[in-house]
C-alpha positions in Angstrom: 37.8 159.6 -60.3 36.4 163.3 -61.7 36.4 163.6 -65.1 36.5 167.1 -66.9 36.6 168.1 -70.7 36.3 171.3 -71.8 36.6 173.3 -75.0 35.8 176.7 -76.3 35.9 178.4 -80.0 35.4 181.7 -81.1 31.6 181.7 -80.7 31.1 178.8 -77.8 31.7 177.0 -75.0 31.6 172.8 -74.1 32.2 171.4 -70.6 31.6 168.3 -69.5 32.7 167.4 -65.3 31.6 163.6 -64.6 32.3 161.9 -61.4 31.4 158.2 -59.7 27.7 156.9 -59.6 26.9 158.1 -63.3 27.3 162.2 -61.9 27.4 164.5 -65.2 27.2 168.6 -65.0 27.2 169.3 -68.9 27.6 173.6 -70.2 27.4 174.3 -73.9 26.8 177.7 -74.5 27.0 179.4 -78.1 27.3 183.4 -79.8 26.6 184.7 -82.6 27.0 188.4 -82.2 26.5 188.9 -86.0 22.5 187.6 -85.7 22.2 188.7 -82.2 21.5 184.9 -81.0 23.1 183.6 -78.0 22.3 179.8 -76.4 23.3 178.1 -73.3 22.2 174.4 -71.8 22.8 173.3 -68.7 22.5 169.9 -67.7 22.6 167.3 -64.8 22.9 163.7 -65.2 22.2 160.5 -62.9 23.2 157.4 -65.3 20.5 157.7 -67.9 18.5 160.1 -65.8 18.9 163.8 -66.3 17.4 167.6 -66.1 18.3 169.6 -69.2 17.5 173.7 -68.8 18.2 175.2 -72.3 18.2 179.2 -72.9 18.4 181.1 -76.2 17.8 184.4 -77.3 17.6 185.6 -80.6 17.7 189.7 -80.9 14.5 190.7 -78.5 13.2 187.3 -78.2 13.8 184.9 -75.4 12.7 181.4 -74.7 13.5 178.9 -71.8 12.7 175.5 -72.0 13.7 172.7 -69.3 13.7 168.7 -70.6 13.4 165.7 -68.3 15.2 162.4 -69.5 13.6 159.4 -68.0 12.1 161.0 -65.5 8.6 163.1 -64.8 8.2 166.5 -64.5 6.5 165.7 -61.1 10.0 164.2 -60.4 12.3 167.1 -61.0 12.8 168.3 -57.1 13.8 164.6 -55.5 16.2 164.2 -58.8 18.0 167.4 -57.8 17.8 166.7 -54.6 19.4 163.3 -55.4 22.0 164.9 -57.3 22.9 167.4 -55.0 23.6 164.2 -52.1 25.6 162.7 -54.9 27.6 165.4 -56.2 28.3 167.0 -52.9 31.7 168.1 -52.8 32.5 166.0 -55.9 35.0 168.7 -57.0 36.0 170.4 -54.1 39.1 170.0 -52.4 40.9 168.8 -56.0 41.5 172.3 -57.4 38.5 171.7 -59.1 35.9 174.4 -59.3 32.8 174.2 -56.8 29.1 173.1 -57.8 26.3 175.2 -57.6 24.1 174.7 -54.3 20.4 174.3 -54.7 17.6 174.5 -57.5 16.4 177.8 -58.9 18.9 180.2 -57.5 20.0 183.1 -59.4 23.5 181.6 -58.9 23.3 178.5 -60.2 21.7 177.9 -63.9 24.0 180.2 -66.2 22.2 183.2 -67.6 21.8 184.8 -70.9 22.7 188.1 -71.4 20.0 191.0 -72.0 20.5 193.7 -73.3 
């Protein structure tokens, strides 16, 4: 069974799709266009396994960061790779919305804005 939460404010975002085998996509996002900061996480789960990409920007300044949860850097390709096998299709054909293919693309890790 796919699980999906979601919930959005007037300065964020929260989405959480989970499916069998311990899958987890998780989206938080946040904006504050008063202090010019903006935020966004991304994150892929496997059971207690998971890749973690974080953005923020705060007026000119940018920083990206990635976190690996039980699991080496060195590890980061065959953990995607595993969770792409596993995920595959997960939401498709459910009305559900479609997972981003591959690692890295310009398509798949949601973006900060720039100015």
């Amino acid at each position: 069974a796919v699980v999906s939460t979601q919930s959005s404010g007037s300065s964020g975002i929260n989405a959480e799709y989970g499916g069998p085998g311990g899958i987890k996509e998780t989206k938080k996002g946040y904006k504050d266009s008063a202090t010019k900061t903006q935020r966004m996480q991304y994150g892929r789960h496997i059971g207690d396994r998971a890749t973690i990409q974080e953005r923020s920007q705060v007026r000119d300044h940018r920083e990206e960061k990635i976190d690996h949860i039980g699991l080496e850097e060195s590890q980061a390709g065959e953990f995607d790779a595993e969770w792409q096998r596993k995920a595959g299709g997960l939401y498709r054909g459910e009305g559900g919305r479609q997972l981003p293919q591959g690692r890295g693309g310009r398509n798949n890790r949601p973006a900060i804005a720039h100015k």
